[in-house]
C-alpha positions in Angstrom: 0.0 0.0 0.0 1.2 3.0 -1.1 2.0 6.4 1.5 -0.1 8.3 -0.9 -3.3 5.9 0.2 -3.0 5.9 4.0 -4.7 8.3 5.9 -3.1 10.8 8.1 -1.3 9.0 11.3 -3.9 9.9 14.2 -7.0 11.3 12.0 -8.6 8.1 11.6 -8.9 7.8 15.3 -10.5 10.4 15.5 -13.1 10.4 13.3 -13.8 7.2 14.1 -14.6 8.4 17.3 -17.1 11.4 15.6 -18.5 8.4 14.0 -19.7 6.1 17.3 -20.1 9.1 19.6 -21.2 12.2 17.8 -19.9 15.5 17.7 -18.5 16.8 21.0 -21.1 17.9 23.5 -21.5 21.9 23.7 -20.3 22.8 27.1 -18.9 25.6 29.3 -16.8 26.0 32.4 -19.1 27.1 35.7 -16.8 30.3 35.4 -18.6 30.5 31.8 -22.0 29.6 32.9 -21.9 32.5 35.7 -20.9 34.8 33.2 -23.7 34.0 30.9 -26.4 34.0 33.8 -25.5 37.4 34.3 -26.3 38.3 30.5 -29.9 38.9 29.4 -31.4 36.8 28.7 -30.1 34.6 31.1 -29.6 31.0 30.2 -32.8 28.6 31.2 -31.0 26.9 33.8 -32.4 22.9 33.8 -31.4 21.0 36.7 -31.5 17.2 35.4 -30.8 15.6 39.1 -33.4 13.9 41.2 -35.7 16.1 44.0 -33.2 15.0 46.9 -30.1 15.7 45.1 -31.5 19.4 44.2 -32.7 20.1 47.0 -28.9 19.6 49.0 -28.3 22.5 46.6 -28.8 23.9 42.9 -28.1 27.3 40.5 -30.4 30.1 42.1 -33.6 30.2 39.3 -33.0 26.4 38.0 -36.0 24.3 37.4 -36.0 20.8 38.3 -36.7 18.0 35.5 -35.3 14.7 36.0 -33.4 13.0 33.4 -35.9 10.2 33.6 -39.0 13.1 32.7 -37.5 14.9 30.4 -38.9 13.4 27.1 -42.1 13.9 28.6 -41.8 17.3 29.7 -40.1 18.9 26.5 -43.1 21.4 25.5 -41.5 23.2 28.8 -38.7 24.3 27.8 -38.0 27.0 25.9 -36.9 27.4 22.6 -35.9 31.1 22.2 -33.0 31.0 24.9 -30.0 28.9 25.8 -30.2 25.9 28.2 -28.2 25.5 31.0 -27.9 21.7 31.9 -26.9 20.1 35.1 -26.3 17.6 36.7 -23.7 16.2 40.0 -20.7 15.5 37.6 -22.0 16.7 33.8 -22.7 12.9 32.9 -26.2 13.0 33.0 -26.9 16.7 31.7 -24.8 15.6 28.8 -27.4 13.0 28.0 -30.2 15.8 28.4 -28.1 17.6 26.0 -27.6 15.1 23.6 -31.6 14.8 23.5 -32.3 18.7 23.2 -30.0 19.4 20.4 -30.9 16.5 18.4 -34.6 18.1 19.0 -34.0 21.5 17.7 -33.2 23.0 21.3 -29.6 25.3 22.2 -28.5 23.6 24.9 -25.0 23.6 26.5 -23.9 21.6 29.4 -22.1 22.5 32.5 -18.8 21.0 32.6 -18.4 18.9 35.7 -21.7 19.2 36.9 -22.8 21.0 40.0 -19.5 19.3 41.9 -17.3 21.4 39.8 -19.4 24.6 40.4 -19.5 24.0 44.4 -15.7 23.3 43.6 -15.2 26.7 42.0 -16.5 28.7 45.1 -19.7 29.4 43.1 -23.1 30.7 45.0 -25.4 27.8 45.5 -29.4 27.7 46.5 -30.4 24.7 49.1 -34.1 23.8 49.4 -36.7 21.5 47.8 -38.5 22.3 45.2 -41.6 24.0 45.3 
């Protein structure tokens, strides 16, 4: 086989990697999702944990849907601003993700997940929801 008909050493891994996962997830830094919850408008802010988890403490202004309620509760979110999804680590909001883009929606997710926002010093709300 000749050099000429060998892909480039590396690139193949990659978009092999496009190819069984996707494109990479949009996502931002809790220093970036601060900022843009102080721009107008604000970022929807969808909190994707369960009641117990959100209630030991959230993003002042998020709303509570469960990963597990979300296909059923779509025609609540809005589709004319950004949405914020979180989760404890980003694993779960990234699956909420995955489901809004491929449905039309912006949605980013927060990197790391409410553990990397407590972990960046960042103001958190504690309470159940109401």
């Amino acid at each position: 086989m000749g050099r000429e008909n060998r892909p480039a050493s590396g690139t193949w891994v990659v978009d092999l990697l496009k190819l069984l996962f996707g494109p990479p997830l949009p996502a931002v830094t809790p220093q970036e999702a601060q900022a843009r919850l102080k721009s107008r408008p604000a970022p929807y802010v969808l909190d994707v944990r369960q009641p117990a988890e959100y209630a030991e403490g959230h993003i002042a202004g998020a709303t509570l849907i469960p990963l597990n309620q979300l296909a059923d509760r779509l025609r609540d979110l809005p589709r004319d601003r950004e949405i914020l999804c979180v989760c404890r680590s980003g694993s779960r909001s990234g699956s909420a993700v995955r489901r809004l883009v491929r449905d039309g929606y912006n949605a980013v997710n927060l990197r790391g997940g409410m553990s990397a926002w407590q972990a960046a010093g960042l103001p958190v709300k504690k309470g159940s929801v109401r």
